[in-house]
Structure formats: structure tokens, C-alpha cells
VEXFIVEX-717533 format. One line per 5 residues: number of its first residue (from 1); their letters; for each residue x, y, z of N, C-alpha, C, O. Coordinates in Angstrom, 2 decimals. Each point is the difference from the previous one (the first is absolute). Example, Ala and Ser with C-alpha at 12.3 -4.5 7.8 and 13.67 -1.06 7.14 Angstrom:
REM residues 2
1> as> 13.19 -5.69 7.80 -0.89 1.19 0.00 0.90 1.20 0.00 1.04 -0.02 0.66; -1.39 1.07 -1.38 0.82 1.19 0.06 -0.77 1.09 0.73 0.51 1.11 0.17 $
REM end
This chain:
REM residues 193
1> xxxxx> 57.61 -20.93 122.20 0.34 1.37 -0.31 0.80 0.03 -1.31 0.91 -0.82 -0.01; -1.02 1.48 -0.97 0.66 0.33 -1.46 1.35 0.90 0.57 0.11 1.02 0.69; 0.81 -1.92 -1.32 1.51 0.81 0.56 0.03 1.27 -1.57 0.91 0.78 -0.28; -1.49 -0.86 -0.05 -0.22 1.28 -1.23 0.04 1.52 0.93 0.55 1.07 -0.23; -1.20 -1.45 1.13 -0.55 1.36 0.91 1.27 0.67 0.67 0.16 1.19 0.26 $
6> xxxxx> 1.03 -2.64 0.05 1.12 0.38 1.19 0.62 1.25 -0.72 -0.51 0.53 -0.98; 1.72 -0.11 1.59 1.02 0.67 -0.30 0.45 -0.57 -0.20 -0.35 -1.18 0.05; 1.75 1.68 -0.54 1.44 -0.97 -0.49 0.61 -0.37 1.38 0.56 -1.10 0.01; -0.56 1.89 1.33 0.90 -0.49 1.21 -0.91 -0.86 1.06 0.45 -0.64 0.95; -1.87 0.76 -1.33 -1.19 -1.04 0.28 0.65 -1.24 -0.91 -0.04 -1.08 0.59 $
11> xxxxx> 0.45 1.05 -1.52 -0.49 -1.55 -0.87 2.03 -0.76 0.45 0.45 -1.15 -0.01; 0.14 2.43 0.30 1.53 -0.45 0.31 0.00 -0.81 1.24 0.63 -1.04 0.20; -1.73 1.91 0.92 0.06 -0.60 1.38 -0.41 -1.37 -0.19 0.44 -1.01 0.55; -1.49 1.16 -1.55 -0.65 -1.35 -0.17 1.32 -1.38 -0.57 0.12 -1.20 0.26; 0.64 2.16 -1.12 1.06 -1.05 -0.67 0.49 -0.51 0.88 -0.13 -1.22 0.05 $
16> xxxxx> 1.04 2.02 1.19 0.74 -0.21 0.65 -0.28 -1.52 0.63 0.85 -0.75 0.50; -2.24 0.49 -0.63 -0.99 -0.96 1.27 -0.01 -1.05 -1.11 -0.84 -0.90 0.01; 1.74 1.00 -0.91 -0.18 -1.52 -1.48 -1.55 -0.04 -0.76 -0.39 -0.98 -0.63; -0.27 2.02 0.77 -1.18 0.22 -0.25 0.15 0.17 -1.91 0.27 1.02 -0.63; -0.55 -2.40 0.11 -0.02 -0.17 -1.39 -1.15 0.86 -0.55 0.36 -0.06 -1.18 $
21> xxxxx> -1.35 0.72 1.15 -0.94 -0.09 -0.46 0.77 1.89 0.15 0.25 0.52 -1.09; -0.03 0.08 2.02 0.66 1.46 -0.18 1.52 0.16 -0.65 0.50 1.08 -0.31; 0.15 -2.40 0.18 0.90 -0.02 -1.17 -0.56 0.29 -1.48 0.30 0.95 -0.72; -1.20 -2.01 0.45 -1.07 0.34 -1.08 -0.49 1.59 -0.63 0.14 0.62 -1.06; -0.72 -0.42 2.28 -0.42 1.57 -0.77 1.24 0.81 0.30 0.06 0.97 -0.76 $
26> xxxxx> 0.80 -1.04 1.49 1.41 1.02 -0.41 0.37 -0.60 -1.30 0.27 0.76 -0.93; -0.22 -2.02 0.77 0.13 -0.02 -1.53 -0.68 0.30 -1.34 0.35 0.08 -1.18; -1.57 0.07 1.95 -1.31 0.43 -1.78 0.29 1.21 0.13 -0.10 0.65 -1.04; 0.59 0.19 2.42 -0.08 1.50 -0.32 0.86 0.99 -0.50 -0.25 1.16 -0.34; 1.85 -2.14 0.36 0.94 0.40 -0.28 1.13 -0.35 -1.54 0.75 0.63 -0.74 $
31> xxxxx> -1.32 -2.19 0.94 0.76 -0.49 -1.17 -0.05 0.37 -1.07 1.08 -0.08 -0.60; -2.14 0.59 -0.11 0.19 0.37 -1.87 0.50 1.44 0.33 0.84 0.29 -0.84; -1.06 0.87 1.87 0.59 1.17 -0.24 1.79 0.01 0.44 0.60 1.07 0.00; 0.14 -2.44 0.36 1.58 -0.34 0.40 0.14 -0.81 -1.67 1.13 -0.26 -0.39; -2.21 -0.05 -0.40 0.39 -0.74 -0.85 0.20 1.16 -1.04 0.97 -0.06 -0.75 $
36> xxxxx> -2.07 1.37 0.66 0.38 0.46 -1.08 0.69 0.56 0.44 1.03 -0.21 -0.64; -0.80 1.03 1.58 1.55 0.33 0.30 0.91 -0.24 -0.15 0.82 0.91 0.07; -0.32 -2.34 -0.37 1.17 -0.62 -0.67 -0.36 -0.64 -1.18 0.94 -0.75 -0.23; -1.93 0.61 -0.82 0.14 0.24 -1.00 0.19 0.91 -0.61 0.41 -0.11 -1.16; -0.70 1.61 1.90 0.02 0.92 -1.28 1.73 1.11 0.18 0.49 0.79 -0.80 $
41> xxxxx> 0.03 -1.25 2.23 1.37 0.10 -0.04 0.67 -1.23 -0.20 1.18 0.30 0.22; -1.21 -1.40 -0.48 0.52 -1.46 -1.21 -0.24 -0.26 -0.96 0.54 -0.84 -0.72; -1.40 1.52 0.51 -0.93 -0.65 -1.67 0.05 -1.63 -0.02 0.40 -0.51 -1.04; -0.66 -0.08 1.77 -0.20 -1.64 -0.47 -0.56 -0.93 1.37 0.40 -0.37 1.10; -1.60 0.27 -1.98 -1.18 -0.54 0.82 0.51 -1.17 1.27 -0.18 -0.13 1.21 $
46> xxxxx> 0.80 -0.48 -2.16 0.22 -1.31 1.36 0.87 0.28 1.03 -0.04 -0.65 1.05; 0.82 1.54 -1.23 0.88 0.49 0.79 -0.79 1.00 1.23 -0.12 -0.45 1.14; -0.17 1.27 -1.34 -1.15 0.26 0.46 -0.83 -0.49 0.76 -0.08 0.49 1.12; -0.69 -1.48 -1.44 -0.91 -0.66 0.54 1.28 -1.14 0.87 0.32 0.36 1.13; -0.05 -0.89 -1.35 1.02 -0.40 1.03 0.89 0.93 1.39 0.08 -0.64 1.05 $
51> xxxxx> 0.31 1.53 -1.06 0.15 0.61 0.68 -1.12 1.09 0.53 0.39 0.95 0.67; -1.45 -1.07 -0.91 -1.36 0.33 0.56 0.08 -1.64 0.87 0.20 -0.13 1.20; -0.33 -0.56 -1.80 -0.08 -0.98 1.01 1.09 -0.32 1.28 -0.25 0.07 1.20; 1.32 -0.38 -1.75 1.15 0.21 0.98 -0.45 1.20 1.55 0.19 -0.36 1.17; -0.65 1.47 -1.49 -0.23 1.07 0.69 -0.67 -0.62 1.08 0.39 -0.21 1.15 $
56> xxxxx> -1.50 -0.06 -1.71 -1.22 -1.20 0.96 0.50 -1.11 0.28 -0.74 -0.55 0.82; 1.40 0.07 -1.01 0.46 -1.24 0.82 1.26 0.25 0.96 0.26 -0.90 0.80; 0.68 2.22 -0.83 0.62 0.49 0.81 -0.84 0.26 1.25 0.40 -0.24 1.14; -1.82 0.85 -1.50 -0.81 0.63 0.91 -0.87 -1.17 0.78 -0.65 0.15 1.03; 0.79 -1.07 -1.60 -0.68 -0.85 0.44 1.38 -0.89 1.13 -0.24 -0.43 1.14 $
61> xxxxx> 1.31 0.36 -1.70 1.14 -0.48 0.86 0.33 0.77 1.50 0.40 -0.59 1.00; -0.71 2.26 -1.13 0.56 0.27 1.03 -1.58 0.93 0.91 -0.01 1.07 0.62; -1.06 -1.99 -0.90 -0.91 0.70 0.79 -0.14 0.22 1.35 -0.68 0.87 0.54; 1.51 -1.91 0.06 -0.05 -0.05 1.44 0.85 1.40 0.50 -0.26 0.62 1.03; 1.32 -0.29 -2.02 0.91 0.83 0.97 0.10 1.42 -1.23 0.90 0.82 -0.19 $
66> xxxxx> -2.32 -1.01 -0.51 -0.14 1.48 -0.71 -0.34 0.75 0.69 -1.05 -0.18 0.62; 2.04 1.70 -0.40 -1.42 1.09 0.42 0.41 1.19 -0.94 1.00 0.71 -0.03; -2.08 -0.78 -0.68 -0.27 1.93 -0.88 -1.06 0.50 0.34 -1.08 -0.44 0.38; 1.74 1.96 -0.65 -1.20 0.71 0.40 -0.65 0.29 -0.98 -1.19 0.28 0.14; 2.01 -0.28 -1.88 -1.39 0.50 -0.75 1.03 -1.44 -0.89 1.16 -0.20 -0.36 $
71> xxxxx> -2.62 -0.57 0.36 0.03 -1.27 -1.28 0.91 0.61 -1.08 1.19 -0.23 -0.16; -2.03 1.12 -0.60 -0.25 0.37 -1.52 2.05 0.37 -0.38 0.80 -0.31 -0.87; -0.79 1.10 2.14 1.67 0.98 -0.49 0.83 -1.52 0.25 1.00 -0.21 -0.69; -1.38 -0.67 1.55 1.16 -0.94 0.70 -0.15 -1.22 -1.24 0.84 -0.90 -0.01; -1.97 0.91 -1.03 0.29 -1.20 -0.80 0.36 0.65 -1.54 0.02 -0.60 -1.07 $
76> xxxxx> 0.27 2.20 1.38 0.36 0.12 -1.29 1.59 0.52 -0.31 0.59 0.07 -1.08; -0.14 0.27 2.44 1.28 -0.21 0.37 0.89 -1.07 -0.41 1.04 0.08 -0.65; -1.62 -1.06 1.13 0.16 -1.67 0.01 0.00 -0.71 -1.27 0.73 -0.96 -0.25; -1.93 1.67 -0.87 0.05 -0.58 -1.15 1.63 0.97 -0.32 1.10 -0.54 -0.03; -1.33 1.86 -0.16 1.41 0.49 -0.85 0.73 -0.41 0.55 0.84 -0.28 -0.85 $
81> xxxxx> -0.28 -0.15 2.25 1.30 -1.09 0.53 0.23 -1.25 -1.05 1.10 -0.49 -0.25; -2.10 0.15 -0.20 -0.19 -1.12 -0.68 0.03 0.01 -1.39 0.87 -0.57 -0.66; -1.77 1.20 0.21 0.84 0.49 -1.54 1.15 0.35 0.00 0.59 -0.55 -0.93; 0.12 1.30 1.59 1.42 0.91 0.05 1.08 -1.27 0.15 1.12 0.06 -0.52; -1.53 -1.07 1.18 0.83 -1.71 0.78 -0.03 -0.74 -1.90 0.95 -0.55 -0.55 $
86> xxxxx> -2.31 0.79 -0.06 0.09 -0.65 -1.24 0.14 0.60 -1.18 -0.25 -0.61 -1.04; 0.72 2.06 1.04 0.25 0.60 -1.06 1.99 -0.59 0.22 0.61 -0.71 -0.79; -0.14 1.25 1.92 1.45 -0.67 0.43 0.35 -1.32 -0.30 1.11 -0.29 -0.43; -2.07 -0.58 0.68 0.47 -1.08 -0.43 -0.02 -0.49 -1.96 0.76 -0.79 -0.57; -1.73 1.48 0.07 -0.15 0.37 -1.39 1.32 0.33 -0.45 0.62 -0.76 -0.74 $
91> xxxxx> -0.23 1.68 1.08 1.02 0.83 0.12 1.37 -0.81 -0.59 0.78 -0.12 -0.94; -1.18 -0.35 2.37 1.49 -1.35 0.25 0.33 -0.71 -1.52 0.89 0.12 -0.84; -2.46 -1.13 1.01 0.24 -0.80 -1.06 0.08 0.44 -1.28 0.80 -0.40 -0.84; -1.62 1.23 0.69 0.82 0.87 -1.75 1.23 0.29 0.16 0.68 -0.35 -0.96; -0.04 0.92 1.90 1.35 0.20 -0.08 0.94 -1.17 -0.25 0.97 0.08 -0.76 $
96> xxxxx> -1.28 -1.04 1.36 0.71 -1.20 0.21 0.18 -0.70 -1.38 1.06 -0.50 -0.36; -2.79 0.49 -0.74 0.03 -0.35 -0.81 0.99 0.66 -1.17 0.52 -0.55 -0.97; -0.44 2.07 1.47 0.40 0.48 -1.20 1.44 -0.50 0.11 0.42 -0.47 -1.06; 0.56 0.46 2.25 0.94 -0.39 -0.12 0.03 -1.48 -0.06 1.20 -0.18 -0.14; -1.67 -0.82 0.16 0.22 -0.97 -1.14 0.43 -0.11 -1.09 0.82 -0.77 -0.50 $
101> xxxxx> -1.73 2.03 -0.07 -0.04 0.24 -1.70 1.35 0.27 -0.17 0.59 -0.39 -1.01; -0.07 1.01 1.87 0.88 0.67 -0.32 1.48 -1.09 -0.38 1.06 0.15 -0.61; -1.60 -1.04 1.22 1.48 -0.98 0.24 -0.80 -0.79 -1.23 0.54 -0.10 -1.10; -1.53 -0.30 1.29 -0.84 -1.12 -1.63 -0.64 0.91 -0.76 -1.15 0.15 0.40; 1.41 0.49 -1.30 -1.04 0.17 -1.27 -0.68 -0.35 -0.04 0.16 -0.81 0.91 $
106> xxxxx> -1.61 0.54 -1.46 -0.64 -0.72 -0.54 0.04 -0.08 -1.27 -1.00 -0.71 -0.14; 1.42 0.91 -1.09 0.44 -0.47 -1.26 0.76 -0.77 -0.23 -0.01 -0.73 -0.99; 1.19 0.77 2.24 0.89 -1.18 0.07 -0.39 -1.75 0.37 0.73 -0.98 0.00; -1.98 1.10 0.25 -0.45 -1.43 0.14 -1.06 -0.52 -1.12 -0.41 0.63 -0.97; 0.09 -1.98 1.40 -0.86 -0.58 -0.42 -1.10 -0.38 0.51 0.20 -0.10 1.21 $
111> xxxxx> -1.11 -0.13 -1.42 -1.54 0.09 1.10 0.03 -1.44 0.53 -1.17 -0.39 -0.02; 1.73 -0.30 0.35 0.50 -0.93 1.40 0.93 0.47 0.79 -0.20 -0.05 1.21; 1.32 0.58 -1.68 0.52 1.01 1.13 -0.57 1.17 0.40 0.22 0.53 1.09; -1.09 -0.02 -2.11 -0.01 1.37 0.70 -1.65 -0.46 1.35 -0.12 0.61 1.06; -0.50 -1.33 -1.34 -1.10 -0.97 0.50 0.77 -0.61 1.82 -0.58 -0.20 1.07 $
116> xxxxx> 2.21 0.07 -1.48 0.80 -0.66 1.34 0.01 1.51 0.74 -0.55 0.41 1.02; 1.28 0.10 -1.83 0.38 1.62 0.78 -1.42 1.02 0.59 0.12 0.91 0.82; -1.12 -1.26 -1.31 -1.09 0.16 0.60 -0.47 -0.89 1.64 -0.33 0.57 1.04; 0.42 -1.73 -1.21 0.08 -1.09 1.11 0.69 0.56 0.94 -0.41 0.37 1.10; 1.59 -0.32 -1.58 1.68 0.67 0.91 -0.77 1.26 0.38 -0.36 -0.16 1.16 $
121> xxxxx> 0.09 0.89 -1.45 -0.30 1.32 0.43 -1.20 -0.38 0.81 0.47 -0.15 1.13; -1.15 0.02 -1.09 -1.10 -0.23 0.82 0.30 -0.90 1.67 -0.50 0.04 1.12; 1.41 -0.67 -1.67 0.58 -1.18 1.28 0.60 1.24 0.85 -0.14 0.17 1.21; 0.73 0.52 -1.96 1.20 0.93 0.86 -0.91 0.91 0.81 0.09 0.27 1.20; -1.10 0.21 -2.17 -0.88 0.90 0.40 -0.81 -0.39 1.69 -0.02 0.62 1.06 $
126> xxxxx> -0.60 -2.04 -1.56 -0.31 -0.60 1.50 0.50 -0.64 0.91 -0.75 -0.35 0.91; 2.03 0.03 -0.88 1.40 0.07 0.77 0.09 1.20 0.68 -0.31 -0.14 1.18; 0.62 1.29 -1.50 0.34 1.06 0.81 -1.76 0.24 0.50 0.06 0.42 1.16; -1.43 -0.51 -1.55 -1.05 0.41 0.73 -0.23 -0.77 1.13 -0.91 0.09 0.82; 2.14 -1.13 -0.90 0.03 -1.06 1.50 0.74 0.90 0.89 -0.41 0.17 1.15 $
131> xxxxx> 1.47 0.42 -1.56 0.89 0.65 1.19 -0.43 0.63 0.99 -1.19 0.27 -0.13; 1.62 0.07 1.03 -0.14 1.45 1.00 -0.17 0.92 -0.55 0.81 0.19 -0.90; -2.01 1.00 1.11 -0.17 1.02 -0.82 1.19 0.75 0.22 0.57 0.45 -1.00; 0.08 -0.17 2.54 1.56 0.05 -0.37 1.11 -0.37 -0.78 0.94 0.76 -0.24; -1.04 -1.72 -0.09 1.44 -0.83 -0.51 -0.20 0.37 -1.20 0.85 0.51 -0.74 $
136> xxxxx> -2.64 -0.86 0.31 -0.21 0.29 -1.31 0.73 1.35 -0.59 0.96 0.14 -0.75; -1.99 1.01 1.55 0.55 1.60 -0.78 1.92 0.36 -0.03 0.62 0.60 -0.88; -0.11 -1.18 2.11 1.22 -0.03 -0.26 0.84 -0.91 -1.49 0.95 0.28 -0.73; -1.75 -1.23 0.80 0.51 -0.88 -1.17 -0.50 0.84 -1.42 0.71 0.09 -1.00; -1.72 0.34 1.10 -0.42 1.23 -1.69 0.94 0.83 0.29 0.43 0.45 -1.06 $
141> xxxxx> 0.22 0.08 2.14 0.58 1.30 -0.32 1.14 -0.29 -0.20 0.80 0.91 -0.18; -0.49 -1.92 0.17 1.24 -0.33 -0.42 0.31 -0.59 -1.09 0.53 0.65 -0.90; -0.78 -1.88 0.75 -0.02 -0.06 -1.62 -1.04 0.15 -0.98 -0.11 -0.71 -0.99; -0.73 1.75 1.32 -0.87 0.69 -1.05 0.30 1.21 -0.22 0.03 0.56 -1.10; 0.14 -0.21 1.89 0.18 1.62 0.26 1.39 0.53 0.25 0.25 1.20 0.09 $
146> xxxxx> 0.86 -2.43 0.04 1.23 0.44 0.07 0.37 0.53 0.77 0.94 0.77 -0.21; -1.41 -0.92 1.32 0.76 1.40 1.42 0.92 -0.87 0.76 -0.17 -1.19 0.22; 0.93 1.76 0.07 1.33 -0.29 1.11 -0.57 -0.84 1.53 -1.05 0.36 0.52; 1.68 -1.22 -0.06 -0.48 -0.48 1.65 0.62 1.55 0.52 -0.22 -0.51 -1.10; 0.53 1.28 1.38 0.63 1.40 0.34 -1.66 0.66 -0.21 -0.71 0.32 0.96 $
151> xxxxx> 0.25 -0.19 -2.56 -0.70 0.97 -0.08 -1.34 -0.54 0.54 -0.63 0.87 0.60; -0.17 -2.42 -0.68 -0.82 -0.81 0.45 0.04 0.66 1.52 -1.00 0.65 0.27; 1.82 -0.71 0.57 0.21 0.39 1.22 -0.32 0.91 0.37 -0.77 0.11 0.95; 1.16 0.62 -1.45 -0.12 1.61 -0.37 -1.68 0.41 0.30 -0.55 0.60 0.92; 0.14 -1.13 -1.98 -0.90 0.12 -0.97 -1.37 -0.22 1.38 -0.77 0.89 0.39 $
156> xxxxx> 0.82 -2.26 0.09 -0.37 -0.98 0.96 -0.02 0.34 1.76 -0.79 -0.02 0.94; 1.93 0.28 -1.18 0.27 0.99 1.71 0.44 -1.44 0.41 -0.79 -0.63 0.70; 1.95 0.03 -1.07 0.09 -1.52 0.60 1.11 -0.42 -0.28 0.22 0.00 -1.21; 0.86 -0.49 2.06 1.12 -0.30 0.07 0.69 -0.51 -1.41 -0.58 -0.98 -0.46; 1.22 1.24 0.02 1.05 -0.94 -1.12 -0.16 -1.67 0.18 -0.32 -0.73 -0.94 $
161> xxxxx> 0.57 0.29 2.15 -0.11 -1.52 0.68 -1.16 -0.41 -0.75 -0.17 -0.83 -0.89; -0.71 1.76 1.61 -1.67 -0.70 -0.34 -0.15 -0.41 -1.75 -0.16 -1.07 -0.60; 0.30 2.55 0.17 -0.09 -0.16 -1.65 0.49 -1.41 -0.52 -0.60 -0.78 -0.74; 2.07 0.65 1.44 0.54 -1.05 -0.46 -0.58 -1.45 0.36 0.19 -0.89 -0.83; -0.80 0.61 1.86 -0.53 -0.94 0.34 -1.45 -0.33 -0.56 -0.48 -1.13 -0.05 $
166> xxxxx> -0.32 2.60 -0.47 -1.10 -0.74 -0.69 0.27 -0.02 -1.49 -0.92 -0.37 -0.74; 2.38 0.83 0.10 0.33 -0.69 -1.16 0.13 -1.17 0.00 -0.63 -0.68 -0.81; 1.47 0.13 1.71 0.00 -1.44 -0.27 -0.85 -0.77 0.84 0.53 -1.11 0.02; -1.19 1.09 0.43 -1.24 -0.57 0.50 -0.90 0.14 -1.23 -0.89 -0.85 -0.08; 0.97 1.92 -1.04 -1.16 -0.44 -0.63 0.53 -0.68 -1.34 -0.69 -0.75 -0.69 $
171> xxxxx> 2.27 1.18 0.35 0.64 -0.50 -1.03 -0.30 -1.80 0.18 -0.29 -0.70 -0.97; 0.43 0.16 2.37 0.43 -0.98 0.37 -1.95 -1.06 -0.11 -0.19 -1.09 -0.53; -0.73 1.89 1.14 -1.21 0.14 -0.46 -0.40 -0.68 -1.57 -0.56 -1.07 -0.25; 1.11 2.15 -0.69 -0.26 -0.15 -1.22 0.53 -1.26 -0.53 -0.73 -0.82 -0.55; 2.48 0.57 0.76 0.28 -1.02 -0.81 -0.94 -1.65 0.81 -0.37 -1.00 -0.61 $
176> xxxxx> 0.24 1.27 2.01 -0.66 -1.25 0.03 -1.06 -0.30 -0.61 -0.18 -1.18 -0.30; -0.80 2.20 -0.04 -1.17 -0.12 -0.34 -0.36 0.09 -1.51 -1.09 -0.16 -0.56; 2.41 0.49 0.02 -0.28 0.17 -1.67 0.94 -1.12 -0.81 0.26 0.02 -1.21; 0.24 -1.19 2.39 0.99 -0.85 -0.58 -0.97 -0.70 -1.30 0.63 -0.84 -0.66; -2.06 1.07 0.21 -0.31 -0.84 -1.21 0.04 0.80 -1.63 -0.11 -0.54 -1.10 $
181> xxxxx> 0.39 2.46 1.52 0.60 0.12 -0.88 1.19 0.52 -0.41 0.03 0.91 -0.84; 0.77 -1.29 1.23 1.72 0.40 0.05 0.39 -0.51 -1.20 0.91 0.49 -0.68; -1.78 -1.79 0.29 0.54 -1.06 -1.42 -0.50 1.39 -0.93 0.97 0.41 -0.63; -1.82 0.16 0.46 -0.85 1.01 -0.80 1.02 1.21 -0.22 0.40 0.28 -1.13; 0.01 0.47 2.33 0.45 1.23 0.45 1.08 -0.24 -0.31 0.60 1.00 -0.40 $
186> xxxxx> 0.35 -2.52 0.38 1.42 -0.06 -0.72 -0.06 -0.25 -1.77 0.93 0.30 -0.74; -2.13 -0.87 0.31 -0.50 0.00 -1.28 0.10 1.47 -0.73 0.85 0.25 -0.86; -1.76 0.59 1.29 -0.33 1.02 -0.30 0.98 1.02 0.33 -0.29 1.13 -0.41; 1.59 -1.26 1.19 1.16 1.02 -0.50 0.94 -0.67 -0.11 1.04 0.21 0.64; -1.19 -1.15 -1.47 0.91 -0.33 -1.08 1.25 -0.95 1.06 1.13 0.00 -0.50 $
191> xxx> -1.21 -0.45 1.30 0.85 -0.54 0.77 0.68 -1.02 0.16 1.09 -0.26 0.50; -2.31 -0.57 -1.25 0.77 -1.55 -0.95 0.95 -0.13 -0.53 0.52 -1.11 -0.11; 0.02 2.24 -0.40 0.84 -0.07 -1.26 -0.66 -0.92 -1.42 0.65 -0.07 -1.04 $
REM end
């Protein structure tokens, strides 16, 4: 029988049963219209096409214990959850970068340091994408964004204690994991004397 013919809650029942071949055509039927959908609210292809994929392999992770009633609204929901998760994290890291700048110039170096401070930034960058997506957003809002453990709390709906505990859980986080560039990070503000 050609699963072309099923419905979408025909080819789901079918998923549910690990039935590869109705994974398949939920995927020829759906994937390029979740892809241009997030290209033409991202503008950038790979991004896009990656999170078109991501989508399907979510769908493919939780087939046993999916139930929708209409495919089409439940995977396009799911994609803007998902753009909206990677426009935020975009977000983050430009922010993060800009305050770098802010402490290093870039005119003030030379292209082996400024080449280190690139390294450094990137380490830091995937240091905190290790954290707890908790610990993490508490740790941007604080020293990126400057807010108070008072206003974090606030902000969070979450005890003062807590705030304080995933500061230093992630402060404590970072220095273990960035002990190779501290020689760099004491270089680069001047700390040598």
C-alpha cells in the first residue's frame, strides 16, 4: 500500500508502531514547507535546514508517546518554539560579545592577541552552553545584563538562596573549566604588571 494515500493521524498511528517507512513520508511531506518557514523568518539557509531537521528528529524521538490531532499546526508551533529558543540564544551571544568589546577594544591589540581573545571568547561561550539552562540564564543576567540576585529573583519567581547558589555553581563551573585561559584573560587586562 503507498503511505502517500494515508492521512497525517493514519501515518502517526503508523509512527507510533516504529514504522520507518511512515516516518519517511511525514518527512517528504512536511520538511521543505518547516524549512522555508524558517528560512524566510531567519534568512540563513543552514540554520534553517538544521532546525527543519532537528524538528524531525524530535518527532522521530518522541513517536511512541506523540499524540496530535492536526500534524501541520503541532509542527509549526514547534518549529517557532525553536526559532524563538535560537533567536535567544543569538541574542545571548551577541550580547556577551559585545560586552567583551567593551572591556578589550579591538584596536588595542595585535592580531595574536586579538586571535587569543577570540579563542577566550569562544571557550567562555562553550563553557556556559555546558551549564544548566538554569544556571546558565541566571549567570547572563547577571553579569551580562547586570541585574541584582534581589532583581534575578524577582524577575525568576525564585528564592534569593537559589539565585545565589546557581551563581556560584556556575562561577565555580567556569573557573574549573576555563583554567587554560586565565594565563590569556590575565594577559589581556593588563595584570602582569
Amino acid at each position: 500500500m503507498s503511505l502517500n494515500v494515508l492521512t497525517d493521524n493514519e501515518l502517526l498511528a503508523l509512527l507510533r508502531e516504529d514504522d520507518e517507512q511512515a516516518f519517511r513520508e511525514l518527512y517528504e511531506r512536511y520538511w521543505y514547507k518547516m524549512y522555508v518557514i524558517a528560512h524566510r523568518k531567519l534568512r540563513r539557509k543552514e540554520v534553517a535546514e538544521e532546525l527543519a531537521q532537528e524538528l524531525f528528529v524530535m518527532i522521530w524521538q518522541k513517536r511512541e508517546s506523540l499524540r496530535v490531532i492536526n500534524l501541520q499546526a503541532f509542527l509549526g508551533v514547534s518549529l517557532k518554539n525553536m526559532m524563538i529558543d535560537y533567536i535567544r540564544r543569538n541574542i545571548q551571544e551577541e550580547h556577551y560579545l559585545d560586552q567583551l568589546q567593551l572591556f578589550f577594544p579591538a584596536e588595542t591589540f595585535t592580531t595574536i592577541e586579538a586571535v587569543q581573545l577570540n579563542e577566550l571568547s569562544e571557550a567562555i561561550q562553550n563553557t556556559l552552553a555546558k551549564l544548566p539552562e538554569k544556571t546558565r540564564e541566571i549567570f547572563i543576567l547577571n553579569r551580562f545584563e547586570h541585574l541584582t540576585i534581589r532583581e534575578i529573583a524577582q524577575r525568576l519567581n525564585l528564592s534569593e538562596k537559589t539565585i545565589e547558589y546557581h551563581l556560584s555553581r556556575s562561577t565555580t563551573f567556569l573557573r574549573q573549566n576555563l583554567r587554560d585561559f586565565i594565563a590569556i584573560w590575565v594577559f589581556l587586562t593588563g595584570l602582569t604588571g
